[in-house]
VOPAGU-2260 file (C-alpha; in pm, 1 decimal, decimal comma):
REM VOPAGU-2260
SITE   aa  ch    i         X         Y         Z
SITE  UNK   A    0    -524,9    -631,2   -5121,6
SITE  UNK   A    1    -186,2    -687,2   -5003,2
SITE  UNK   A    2      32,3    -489,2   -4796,6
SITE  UNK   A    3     227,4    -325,9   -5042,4
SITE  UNK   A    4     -87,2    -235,7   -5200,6
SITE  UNK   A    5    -189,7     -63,5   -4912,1
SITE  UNK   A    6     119,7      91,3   -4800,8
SITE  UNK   A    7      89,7     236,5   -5232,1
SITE  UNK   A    8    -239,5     413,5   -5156,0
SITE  UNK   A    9    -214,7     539,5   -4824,8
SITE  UNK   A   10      12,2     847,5   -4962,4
SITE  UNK   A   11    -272,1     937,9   -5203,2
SITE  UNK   A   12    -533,2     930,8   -4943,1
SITE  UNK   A   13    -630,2    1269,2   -4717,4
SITE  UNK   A   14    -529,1    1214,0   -4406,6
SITE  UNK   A   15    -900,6    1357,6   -4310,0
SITE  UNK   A   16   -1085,6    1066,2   -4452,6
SITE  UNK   A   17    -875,7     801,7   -4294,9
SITE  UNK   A   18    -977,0     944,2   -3954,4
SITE  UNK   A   19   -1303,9     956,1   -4083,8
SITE  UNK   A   20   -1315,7     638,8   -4166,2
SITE  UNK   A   21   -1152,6     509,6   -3843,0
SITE  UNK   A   22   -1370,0     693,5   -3686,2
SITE  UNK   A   23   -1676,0     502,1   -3811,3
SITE  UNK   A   24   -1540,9     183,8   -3746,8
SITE  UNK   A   25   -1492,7     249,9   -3378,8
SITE  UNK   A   26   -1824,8     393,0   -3374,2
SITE  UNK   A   27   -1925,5      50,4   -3561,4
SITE  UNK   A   28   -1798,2    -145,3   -3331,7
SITE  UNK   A   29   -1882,8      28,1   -2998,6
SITE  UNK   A   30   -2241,8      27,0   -3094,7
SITE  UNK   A   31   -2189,8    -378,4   -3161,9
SITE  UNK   A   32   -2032,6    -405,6   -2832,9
SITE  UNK   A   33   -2333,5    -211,8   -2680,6
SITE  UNK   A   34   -2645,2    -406,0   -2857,1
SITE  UNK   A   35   -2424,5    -767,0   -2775,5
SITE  UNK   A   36   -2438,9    -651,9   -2389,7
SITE  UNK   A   37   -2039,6    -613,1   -2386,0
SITE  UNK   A   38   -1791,4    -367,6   -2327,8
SITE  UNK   A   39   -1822,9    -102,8   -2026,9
SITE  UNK   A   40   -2037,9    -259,2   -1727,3
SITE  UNK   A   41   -2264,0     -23,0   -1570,7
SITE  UNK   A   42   -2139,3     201,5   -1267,6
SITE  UNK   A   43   -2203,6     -30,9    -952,9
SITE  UNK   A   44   -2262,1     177,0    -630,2
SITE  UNK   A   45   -2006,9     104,1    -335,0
SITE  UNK   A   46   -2111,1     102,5      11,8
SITE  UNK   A   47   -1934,5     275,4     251,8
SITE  UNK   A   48   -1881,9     236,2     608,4
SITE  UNK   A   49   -2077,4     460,9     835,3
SITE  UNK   A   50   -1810,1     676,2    1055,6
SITE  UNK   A   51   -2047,2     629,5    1348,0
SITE  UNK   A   52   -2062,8     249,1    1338,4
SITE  UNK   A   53   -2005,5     100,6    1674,5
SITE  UNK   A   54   -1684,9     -46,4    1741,1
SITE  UNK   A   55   -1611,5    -244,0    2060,5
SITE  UNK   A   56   -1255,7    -237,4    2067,0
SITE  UNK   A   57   -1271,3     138,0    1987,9
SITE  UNK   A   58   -1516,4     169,9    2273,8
SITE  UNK   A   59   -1332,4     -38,9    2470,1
SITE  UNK   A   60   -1037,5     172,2    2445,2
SITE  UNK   A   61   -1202,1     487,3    2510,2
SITE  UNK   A   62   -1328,8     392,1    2873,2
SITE  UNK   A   63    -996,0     203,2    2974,9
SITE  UNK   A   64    -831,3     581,2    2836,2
SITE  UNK   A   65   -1143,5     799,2    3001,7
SITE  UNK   A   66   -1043,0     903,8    3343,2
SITE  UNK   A   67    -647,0     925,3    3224,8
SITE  UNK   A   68    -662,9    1344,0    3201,8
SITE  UNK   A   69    -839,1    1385,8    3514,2
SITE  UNK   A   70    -613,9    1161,3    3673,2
SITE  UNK   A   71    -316,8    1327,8    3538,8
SITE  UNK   A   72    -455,8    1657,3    3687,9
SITE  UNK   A   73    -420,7    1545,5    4019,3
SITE  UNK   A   74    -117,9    1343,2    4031,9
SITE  UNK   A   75      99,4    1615,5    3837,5
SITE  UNK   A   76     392,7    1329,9    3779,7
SITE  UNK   A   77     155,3    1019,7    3750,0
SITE  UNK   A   78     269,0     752,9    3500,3
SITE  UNK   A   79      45,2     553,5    3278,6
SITE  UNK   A   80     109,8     234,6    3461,5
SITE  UNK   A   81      40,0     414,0    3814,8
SITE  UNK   A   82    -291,9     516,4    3635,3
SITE  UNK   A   83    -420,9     163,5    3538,0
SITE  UNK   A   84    -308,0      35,2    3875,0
SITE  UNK   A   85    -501,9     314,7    4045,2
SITE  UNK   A   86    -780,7     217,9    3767,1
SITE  UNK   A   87    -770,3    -131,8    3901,5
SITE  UNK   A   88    -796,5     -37,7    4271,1
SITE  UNK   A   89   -1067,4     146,5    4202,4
SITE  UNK   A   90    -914,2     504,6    4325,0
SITE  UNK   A   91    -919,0     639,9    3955,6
């Protein structure tokens, strides 16, 4: 059949039975796909990071940072840098 063929019949033809029929082909050819080992692949699990995973340069952080409020509370106008050089004295 050639186009114009085609393009003659399509007015007599329910609309209802061409999705019908489109229908089956997908179905046809998803249930190829499926028995040839193509289309979709299956759902792969993802890992995830643990929140509580050690970090070092977190944990480094957090001890350079740990005495910073308490020496804040008793140098009301104390600077960050006067903190770390108190840190490095060994007063803080």
């Amino acid at each position: 059949m050639n186009e114009d063929e085609i393009k003659g019949m399509l007015p007599s033809i329910p609309t209802a039975m061409l999705v019908q029929e489109l229908n089956r082909r997908r179905d046809e050819w998803r249930e190829a796909e499926r028995s040839l080992g193509l289309g979709v692949p299956a759902p792969v699990a993802v890992t995830r990071r643990a929140k509580h995973a050690s970090n070092p340069m977190q944990d480094a952080a957090l001890e350079r940072w740990s005495g910073w409020k308490q020496f804040k509370a008793q140098h009301k106008n104390a600077t960050i840098k006067e903190y770390f050089a108190a840190r490095k004295a060994g007063k803080a």
